[in-house]
TIKOL-622176 format. One record per residue (C-alpha): x, y, z; chain; residue number from 1. Coordinates in pm, 1 decimal, decimal comma. Layout:
% TIKOL-622176
PT       xx       yy       zz kette  nr
PT        X        Y        Z     A NUM
...
This chain:
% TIKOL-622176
PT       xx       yy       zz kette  nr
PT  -1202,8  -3769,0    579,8     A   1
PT  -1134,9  -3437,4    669,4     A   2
PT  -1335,8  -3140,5    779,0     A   3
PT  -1233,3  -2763,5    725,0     A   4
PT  -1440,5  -2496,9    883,2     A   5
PT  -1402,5  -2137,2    679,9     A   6
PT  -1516,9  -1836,9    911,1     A   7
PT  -1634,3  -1540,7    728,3     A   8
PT  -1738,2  -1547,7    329,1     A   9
PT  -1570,1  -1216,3    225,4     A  10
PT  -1267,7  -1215,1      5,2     A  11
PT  -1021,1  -1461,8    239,7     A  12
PT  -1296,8  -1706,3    309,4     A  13
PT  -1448,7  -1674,6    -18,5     A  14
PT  -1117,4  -1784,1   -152,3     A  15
PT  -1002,8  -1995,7     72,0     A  16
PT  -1369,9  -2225,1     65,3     A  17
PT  -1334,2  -2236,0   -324,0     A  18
PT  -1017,1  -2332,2   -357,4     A  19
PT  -1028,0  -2623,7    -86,0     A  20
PT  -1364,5  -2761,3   -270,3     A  21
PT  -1194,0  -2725,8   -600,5     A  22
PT   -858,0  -2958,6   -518,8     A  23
PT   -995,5  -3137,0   -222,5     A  24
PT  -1256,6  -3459,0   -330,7     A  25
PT  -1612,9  -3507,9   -195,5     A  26
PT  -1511,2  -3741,7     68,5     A  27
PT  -1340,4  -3391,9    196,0     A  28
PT  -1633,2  -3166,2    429,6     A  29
PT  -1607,0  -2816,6    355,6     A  30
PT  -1827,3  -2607,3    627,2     A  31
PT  -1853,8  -2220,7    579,6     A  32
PT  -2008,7  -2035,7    854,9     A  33
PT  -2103,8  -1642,9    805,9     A  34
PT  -2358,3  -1397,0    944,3     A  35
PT  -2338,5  -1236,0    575,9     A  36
PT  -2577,8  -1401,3    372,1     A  37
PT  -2430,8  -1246,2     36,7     A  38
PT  -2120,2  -1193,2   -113,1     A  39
PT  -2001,4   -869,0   -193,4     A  40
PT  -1686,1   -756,5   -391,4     A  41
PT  -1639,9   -472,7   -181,7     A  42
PT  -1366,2   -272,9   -469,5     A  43
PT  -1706,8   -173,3   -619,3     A  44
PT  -1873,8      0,9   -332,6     A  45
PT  -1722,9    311,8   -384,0     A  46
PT  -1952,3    342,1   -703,7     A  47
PT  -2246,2    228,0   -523,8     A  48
PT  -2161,9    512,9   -316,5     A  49
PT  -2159,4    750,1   -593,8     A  50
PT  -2478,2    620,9   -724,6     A  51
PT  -2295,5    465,0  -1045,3     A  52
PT  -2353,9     95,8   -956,7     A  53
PT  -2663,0    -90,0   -813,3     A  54
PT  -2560,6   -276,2   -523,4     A  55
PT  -2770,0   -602,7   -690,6     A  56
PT  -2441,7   -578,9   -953,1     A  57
PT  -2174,0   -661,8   -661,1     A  58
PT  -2328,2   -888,1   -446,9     A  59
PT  -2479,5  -1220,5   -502,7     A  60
PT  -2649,5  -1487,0   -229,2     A  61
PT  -2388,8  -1756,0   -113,6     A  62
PT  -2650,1  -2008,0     -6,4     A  63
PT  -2740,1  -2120,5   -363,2     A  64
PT  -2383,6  -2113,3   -479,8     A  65
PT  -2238,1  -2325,5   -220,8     A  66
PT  -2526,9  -2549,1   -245,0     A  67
PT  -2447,8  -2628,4   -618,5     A  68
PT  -2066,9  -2654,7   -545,4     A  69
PT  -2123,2  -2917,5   -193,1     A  70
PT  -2041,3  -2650,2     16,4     A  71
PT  -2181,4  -2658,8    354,4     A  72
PT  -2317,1  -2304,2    490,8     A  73
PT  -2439,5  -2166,5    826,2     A  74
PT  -2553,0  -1843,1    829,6     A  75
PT  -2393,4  -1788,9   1242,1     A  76
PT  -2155,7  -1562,1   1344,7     A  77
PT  -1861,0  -1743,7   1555,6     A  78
PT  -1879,2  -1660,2   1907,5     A  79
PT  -1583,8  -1837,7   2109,5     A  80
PT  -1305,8  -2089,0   2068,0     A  81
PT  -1216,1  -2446,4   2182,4     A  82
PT   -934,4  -2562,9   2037,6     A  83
PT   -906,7  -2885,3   2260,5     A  84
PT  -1262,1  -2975,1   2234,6     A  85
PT  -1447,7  -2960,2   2598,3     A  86
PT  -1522,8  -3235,3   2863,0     A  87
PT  -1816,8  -3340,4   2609,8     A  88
PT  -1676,2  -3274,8   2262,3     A  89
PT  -1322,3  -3439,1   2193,1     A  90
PT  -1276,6  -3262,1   1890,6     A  91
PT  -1208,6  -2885,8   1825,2     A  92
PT  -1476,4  -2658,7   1800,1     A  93
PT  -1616,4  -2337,2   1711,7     A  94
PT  -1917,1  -2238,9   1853,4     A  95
PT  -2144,8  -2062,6   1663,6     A  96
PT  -2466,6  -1889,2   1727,3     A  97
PT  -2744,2  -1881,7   1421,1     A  98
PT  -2817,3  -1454,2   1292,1     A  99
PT  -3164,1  -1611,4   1089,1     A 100
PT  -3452,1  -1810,9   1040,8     A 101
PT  -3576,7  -2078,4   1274,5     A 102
PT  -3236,1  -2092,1   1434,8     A 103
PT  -3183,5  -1760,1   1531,7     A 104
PT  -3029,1  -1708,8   1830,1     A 105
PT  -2952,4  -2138,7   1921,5     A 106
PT  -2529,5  -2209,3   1943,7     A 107
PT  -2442,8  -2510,9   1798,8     A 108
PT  -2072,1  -2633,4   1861,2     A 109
PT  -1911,5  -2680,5   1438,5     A 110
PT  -1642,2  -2910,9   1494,0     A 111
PT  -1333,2  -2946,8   1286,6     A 112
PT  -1026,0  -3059,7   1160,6     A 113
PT   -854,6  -2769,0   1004,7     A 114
PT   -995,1  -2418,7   1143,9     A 115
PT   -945,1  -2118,3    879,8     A 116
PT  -1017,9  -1782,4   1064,5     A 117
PT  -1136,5  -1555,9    807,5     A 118
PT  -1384,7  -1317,9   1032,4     A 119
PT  -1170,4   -997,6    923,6     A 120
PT  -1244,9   -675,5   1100,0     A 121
PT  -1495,9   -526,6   1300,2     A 122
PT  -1595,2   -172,7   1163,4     A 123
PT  -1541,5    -29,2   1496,1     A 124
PT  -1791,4    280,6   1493,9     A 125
PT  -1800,3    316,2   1849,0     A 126
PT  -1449,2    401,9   1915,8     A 127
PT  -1535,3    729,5   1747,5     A 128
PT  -1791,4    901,4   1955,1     A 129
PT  -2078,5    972,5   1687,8     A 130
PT  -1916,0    829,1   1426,4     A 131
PT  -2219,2    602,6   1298,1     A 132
PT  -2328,2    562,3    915,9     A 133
PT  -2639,9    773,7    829,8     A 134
PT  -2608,5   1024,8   1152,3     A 135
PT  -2460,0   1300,9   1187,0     A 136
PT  -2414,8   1381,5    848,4     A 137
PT  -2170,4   1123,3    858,4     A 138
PT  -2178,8    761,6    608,2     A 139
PT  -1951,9    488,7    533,3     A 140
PT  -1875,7    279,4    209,8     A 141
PT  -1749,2    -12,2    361,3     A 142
PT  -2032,7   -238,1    297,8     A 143
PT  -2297,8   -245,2     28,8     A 144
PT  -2592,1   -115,4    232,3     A 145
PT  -2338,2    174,5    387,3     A 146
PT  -2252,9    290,6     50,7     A 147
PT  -2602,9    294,8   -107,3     A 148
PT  -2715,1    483,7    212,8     A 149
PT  -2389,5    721,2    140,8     A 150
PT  -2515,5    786,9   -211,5     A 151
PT  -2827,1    916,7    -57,5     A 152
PT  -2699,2   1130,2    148,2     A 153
PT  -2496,9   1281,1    -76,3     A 154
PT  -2734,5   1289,7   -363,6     A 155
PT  -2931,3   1529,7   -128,8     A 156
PT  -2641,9   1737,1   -106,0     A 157
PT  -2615,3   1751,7   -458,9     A 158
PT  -2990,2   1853,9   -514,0     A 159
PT  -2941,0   2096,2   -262,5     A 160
PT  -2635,7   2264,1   -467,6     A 161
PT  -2827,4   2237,1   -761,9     A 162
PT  -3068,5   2497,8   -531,0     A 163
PT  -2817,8   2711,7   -470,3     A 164
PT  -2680,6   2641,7   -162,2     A 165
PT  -2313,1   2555,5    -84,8     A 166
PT  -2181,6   2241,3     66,7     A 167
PT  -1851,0   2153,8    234,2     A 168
PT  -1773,0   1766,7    223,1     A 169
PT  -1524,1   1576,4    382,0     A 170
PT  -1376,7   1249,4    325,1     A 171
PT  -1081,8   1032,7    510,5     A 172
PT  -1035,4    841,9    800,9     A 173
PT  -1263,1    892,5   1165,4     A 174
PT  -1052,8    745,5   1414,1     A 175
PT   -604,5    820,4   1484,2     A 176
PT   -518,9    472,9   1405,8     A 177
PT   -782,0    343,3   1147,6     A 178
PT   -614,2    221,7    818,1     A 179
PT   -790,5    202,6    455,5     A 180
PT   -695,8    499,4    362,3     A 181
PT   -726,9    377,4     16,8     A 182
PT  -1087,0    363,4      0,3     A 183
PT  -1137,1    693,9    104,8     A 184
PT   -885,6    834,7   -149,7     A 185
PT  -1078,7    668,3   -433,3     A 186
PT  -1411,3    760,3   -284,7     A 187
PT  -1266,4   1136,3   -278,9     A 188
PT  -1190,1   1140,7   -610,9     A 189
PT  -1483,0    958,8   -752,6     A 190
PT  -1704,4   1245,6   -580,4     A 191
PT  -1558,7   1496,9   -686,4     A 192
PT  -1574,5   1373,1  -1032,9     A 193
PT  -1967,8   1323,5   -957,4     A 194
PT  -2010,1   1667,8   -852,1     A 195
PT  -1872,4   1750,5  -1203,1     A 196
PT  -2086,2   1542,2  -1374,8     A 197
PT  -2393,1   1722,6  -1218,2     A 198
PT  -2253,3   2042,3  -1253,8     A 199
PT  -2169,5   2170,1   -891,3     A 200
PT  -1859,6   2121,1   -870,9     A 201
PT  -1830,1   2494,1   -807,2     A 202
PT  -2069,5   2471,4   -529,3     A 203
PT  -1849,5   2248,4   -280,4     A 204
PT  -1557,8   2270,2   -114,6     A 205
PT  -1362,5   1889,3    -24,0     A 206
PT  -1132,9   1837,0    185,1     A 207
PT   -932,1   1529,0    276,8     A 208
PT   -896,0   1446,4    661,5     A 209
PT   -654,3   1178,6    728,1     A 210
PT   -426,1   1043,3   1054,9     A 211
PT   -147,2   1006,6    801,6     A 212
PT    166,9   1231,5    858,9     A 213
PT    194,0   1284,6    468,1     A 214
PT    -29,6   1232,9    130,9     A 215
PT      6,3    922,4     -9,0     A 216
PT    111,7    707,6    297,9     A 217
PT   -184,3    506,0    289,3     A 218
PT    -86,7    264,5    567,8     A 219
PT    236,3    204,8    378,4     A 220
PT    466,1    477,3    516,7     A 221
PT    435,7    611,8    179,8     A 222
PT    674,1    506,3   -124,1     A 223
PT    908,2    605,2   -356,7     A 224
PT    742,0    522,2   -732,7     A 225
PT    895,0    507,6  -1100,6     A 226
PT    603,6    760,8  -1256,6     A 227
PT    695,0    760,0  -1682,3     A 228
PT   1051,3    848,1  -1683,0     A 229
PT   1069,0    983,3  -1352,0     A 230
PT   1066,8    894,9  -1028,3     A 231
PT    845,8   1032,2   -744,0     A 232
PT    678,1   1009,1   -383,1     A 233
PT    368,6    890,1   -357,3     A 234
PT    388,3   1229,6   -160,9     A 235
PT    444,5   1429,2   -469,7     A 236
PT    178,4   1249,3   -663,9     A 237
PT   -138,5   1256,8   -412,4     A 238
PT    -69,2   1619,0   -389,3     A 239
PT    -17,9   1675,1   -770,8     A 240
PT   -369,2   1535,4   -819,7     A 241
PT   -555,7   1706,5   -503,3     A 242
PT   -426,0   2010,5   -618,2     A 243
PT   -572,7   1949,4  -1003,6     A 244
PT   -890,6   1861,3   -855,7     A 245
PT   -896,5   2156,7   -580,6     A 246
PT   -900,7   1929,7   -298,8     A 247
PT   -790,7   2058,7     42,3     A 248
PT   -602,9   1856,0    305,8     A 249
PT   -573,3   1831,7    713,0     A 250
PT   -334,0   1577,2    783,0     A 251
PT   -204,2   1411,2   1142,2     A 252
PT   -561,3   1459,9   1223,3     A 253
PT   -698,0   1199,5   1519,0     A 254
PT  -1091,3   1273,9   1486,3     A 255
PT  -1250,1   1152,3   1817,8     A 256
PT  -1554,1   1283,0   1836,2     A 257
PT  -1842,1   1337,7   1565,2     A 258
PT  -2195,0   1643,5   1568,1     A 259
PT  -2411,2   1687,2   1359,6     A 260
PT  -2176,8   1850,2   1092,0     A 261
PT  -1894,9   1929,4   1298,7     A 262
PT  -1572,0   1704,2   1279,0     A 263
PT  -1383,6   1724,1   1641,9     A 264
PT   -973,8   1604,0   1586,4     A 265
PT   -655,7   1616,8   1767,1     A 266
PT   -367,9   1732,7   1522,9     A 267
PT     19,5   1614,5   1568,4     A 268
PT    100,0   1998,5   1727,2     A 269
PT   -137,1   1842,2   2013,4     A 270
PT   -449,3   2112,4   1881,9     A 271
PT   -741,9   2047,5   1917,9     A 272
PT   -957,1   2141,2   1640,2     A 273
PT  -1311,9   2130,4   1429,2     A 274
PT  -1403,0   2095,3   1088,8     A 275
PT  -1762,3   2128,5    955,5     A 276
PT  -1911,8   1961,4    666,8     A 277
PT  -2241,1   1909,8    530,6     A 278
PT  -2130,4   1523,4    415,1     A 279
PT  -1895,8   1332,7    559,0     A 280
PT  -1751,2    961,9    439,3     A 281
PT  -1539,0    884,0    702,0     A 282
PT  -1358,0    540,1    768,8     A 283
PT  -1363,1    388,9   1133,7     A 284
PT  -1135,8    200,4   1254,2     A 285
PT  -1065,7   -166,6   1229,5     A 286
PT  -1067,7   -442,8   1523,2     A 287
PT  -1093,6   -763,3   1637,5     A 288
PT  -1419,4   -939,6   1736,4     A 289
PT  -1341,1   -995,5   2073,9     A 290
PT  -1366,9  -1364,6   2035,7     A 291
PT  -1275,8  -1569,3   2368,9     A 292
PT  -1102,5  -1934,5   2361,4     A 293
PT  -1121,7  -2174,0   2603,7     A 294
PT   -945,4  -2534,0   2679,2     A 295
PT  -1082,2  -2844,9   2742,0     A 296
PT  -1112,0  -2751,4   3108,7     A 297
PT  -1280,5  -2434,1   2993,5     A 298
PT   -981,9  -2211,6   3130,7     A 299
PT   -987,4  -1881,7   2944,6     A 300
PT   -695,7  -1899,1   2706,8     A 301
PT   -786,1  -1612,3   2468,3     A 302
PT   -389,5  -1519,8   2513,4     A 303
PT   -287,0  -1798,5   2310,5     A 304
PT   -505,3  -1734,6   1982,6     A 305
PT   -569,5  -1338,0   1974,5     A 306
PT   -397,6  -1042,1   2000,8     A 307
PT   -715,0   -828,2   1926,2     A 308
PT   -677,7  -1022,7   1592,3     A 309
PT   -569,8  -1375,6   1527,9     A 310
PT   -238,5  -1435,4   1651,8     A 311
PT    -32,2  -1595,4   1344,7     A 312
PT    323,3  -1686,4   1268,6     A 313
PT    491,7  -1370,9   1329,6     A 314
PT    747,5  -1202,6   1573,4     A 315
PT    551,3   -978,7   1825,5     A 316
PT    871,5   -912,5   2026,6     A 317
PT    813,5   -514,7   2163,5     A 318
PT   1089,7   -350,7   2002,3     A 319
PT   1201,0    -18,9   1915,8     A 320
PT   1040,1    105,7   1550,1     A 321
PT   1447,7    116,4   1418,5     A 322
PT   1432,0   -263,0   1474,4     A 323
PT   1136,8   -338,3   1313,8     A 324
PT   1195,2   -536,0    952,0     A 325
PT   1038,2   -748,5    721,2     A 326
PT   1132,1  -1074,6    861,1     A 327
PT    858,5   -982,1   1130,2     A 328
PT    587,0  -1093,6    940,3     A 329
PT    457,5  -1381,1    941,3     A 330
PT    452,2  -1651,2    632,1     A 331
PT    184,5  -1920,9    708,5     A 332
PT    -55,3  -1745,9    868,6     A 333
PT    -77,6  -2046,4   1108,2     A 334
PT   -117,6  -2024,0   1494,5     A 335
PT    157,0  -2128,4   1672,9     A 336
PT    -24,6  -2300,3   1968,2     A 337
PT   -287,9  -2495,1   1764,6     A 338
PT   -133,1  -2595,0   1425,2     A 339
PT   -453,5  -2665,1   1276,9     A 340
PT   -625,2  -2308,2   1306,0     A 341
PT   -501,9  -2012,3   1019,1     A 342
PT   -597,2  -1684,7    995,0     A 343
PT   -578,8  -1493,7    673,1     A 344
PT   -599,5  -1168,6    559,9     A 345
PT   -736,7   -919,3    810,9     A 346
PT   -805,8  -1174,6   1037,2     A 347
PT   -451,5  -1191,6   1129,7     A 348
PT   -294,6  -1006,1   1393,8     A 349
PT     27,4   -753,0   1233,7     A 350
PT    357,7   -746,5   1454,6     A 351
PT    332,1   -375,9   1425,3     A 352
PT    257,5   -103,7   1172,2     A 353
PT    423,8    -12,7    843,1     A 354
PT    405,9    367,2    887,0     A 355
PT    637,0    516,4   1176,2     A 356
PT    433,0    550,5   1494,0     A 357
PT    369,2    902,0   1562,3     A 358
PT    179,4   1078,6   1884,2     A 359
PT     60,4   1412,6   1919,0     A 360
PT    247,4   1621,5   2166,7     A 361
PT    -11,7   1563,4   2396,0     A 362
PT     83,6   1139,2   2398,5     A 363
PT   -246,8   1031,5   2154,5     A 364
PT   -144,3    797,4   1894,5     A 365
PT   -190,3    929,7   1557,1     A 366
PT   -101,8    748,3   1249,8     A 367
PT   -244,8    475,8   1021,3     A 368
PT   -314,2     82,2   1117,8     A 369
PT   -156,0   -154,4    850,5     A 370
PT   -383,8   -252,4    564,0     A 371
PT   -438,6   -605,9    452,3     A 372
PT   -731,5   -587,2    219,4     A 373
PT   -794,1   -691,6   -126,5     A 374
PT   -510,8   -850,1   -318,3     A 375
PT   -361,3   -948,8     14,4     A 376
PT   -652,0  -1102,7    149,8     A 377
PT   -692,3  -1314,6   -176,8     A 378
PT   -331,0  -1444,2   -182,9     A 379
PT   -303,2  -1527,3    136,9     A 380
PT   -600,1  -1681,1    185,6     A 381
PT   -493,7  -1900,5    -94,5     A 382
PT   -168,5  -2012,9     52,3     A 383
PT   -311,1  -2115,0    366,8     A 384
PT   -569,3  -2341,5    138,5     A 385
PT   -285,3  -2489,0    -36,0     A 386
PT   -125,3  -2606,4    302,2     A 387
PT   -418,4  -2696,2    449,9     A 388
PT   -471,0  -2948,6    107,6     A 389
PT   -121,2  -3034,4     60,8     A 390
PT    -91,2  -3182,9    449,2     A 391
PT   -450,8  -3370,7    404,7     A 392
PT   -341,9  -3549,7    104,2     A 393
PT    -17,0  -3622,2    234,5     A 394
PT   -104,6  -3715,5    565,5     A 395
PT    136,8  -3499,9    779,9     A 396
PT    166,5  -3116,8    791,1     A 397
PT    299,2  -2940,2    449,9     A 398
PT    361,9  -2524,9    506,5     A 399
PT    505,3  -2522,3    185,9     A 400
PT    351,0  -2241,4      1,4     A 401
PT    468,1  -1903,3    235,0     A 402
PT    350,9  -1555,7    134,2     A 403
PT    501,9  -1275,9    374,2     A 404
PT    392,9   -925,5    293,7     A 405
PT    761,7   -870,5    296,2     A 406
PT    772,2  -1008,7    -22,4     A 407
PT    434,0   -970,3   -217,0     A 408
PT    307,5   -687,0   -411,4     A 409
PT     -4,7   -532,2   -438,5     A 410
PT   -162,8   -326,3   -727,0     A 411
PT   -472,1   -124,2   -612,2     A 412
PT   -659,0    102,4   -876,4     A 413
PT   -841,1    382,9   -768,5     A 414
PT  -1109,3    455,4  -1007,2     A 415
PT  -1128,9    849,7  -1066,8     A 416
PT  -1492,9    886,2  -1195,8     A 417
PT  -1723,8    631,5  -1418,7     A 418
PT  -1754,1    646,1  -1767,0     A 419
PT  -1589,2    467,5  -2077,4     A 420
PT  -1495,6    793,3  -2171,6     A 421
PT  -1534,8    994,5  -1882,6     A 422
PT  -1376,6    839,4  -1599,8     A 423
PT   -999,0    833,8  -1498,4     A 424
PT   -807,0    578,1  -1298,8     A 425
PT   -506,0    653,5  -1045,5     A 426
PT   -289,2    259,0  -1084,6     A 427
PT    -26,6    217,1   -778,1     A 428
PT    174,1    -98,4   -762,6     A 429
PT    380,4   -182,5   -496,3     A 430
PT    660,6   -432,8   -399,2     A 431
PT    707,9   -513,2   -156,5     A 432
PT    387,2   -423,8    109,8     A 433
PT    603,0   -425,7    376,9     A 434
PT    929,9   -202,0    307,6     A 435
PT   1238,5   -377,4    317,0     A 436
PT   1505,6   -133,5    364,6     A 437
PT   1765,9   -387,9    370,7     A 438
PT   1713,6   -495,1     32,6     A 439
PT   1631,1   -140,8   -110,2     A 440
PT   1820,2     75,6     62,9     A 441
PT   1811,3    373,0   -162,6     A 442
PT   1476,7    298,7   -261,1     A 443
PT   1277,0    388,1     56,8     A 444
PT   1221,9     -2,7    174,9     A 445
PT   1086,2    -52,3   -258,2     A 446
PT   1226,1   -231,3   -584,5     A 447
PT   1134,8     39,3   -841,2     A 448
PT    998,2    -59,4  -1157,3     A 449
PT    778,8   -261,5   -967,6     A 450
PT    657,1     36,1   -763,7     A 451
PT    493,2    269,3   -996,1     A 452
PT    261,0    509,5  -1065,4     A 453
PT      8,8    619,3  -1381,3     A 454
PT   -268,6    823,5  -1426,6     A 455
PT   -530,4    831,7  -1688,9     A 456
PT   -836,9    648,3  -1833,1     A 457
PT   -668,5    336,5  -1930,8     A 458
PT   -712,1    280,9  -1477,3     A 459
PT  -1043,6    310,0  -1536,0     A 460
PT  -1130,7     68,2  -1752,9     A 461
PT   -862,7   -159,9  -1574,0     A 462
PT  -1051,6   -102,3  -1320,0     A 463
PT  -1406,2   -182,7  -1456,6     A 464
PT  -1296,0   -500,3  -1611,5     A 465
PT  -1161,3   -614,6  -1271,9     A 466
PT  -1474,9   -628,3  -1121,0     A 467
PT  -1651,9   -833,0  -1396,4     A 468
PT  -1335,9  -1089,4  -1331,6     A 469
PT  -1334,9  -1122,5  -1012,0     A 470
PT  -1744,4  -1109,1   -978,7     A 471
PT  -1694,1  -1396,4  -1217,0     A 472
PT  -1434,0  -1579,3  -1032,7     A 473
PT  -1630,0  -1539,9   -685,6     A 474
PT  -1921,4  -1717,3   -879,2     A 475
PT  -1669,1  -2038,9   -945,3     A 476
PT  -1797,4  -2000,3  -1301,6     A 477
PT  -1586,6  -2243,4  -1564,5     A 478
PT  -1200,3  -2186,6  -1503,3     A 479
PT  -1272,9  -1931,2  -1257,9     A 480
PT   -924,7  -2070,0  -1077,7     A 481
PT   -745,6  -1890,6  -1371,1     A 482
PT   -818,0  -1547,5  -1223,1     A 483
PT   -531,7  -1486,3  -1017,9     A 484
PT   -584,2  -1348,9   -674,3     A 485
């Protein structure tokens, strides 16, 4: 008998704990352990943060579901490592400290046989100095509660427009390396679609604030897209759409400091500058957890497992960004001290960026973190499932099933507004994540065809249907495994 431990129940644990109770038999332990005591398709929040969705409708309580499927579940948050087990404990261990209920607050050592790291980030307010949801004007949508708190806020901007009174709102990233720049771009454009809807659109000014050096990056150091007949930057075509929607931009901006209203950043010419707003949706940035690891001697080895994130199958030589290329990335997502331990999704740490590095003229790093969220997440989390089943039932280790980001594509909709008829839909595809400008030289690192570009309401409704399928699929509901990731 084998027993897997899953950290973290959001879209890579989630995954990775259905799929390994699906193929693996009862005889098999499956042991989740999470702080979060729902699941939440997080895709949806930006309407929760427009006040379109109820958060009830993207969320649903893990502890029944993984009751019903023989899925253990701790409601702890991981707090250190011990891959070898300790003077007491012979076998591997995570230990884990209870968040709830009679426990709260006791460790208890989870033991295990296969260790799947799926913890993703920490929203990492603090590096921004006032950047915290609900003060300072400011709000987030990257959980449930953030984003319903967001809609607040910003419904009280729109009553106040309704009054009369002007309002300047800006959205983008709070920190000079945070990534998910996609979530603010949709949450930009769903906003100022609201502020149509209520009639005040002529009340507010938006901007976009971003750390990217052009529109459209992303995290992605941009791409070159097949858009209908033509072919186009992603440049070309963020711009084409800010520009329908009067939407201003400040770009190679490093915000590091957040008043009440007032935006403080550090642009690429070395500037220092401010922007005011009256609502602000701002994304921090992303990091590790600061877990520590120990051996069986209790000798600090956190060296050997992190590198702020998980430290995975990939090539974290230091080299020039000239020699950087696909083959960097890593495939298995397996640690390469303790073959038993994976790390998934965000979990895992990247061998660099995608975008070029870039620093102000003053030496501050500006530009965006590498994204792993969503589809990503999913598929990879899926792969390192499969491995972990194949080598159980086989007896011996099996890394069969490989998924670099060098090689997978991603299709991310950005919802433009809600409404069957109403809303609109911006669809990017791209392949690969990672450019390979080896393989697509004259292509900007991209195959085309399968890097594309379309606007209009079909997104939308794309969009929409998405997150009944995958709120289905997260619910293991009959042939939920036919979803793809």
């Amino acid at each position: 008998m084998s027993k897997i431990v899953v950290l973290g129940a959001g879209i890579s644990g989630h995954v990775a704990a259905s799929h390994l109770r699906r193929k693996l038999s009862k005889k098999h332990e499956i042991v989740v352990v999470s702080p979060n005591s729902n699941y939440q398709w997080i895709p949806s929040n930006i309407w929760v943060g427009i006040g379109r969705m109820k958060p009830e409708k993207i969320l649903f309580p893990l502890a029944p579901l993984y009751k019903k499927k023989g899925i253990n579940y701790k409601q702890a948050k991981a707090v250190s490592f011990f891959p070898e087990g300790d003077k007491d404990e012979t076998k591997p261990y995570v230990l884990s400290e209870y968040v709830v209920g009679e426990k709260k607050g006791q460790q208890e050592k989870v033991t295990y046989d296969y260790l799947i790291n799926a913890t993703g980030p920490k929203l990492n307010f603090e590096a921004t100095e006032g950047l915290i949801p609900g003060q300072n004007k400011t709000y987030s949508v990257c959980t449930y509660t953030h984003a319903d708190h967001a809609w607040q806020g910003l419904n009280k901007v729109i009553q106040q427009m309704k009054e009369g009174k002007k309002a300047k709102i800006l959205i983008g990233t709070g920190h000079a390396k945070a990534t998910c720049q996609g979530a603010a771009f949709e949450y930009i454009l769903n906003v100022e679609q609201e502020l149509r809807r209520h009639k005040v659109r002529d009340m507010a000014e938006i901007t976009w604030i971003s750390n990217e050096y052009q529109l459209g990056d992303f995290g992605m150091d941009g791409m070159l897209m097949s858009y209908g007949s033509m072919t186009m930057k992603s440049s070309e075509m963020v711009e084409m759409i800010f520009e329908d929607r009067d939407i201003k931009w400040i770009l190679g901006a490093g915000v590091n400091k957040i008043e009440d209203g007032l935006a403080h950043y550090e642009n690429l010419e070395g500037e220092i500058k401010t922007e005011s707003f009256d609502f602000a949706m701002l994304i921090p940035s992303f990091s590790g957890h600061g877990f520590k690891a120990y051996d069986k001697n209790n000798n600090d080895i956190t060296e050997k497992l992190f590198k702020g994130f998980m430290i995975v199958d990939a090539d974290y030589t230091v080299k020039p960004y000239e020699e950087w290329s696909v083959q960097d990335w890593p495939e298995t997502y397996q640690n390469p001290t303790y073959k038993n331990i994976f790390a998934p999704g965000i979990a895992f740490a990247p061998p660099h960026t995608i975008s070029k590095p870039r620093q102000s003229k003053n030496g501050t790093d500006i530009f965006p973190a590498p994204p792993r969220t969503g589809m990503p997440s999913g598929i990879t989390a899926k792969l390192v499932a499969d491995n972990i089943i194949d080598s159980i039932k086989k007896g011996e280790e099996s890394l069969h099933h490989k998924g670099s980001m060098g090689n997978m594509g991603a299709a991310c909709i950005a919802s433009a507004g809600y409404g069957m008829t109403q809303g609109s839909g911006i669809s990017i595809t791209t392949y690969p994540i990672v450019p390979d400008y080896y393989k697509y030289p004259k292509t900007q690192g991209r195959k085309l065809g399968k890097t594309f570009g379309e606007i209009g309401l079909a997104g939308h409704w794309l969009k929409l249907a998405l997150h009944h399928a995958f709120m289905y699929k997260a619910k293991m509901k009959p042939f939920w495994w036919l979803i793809p990731e």
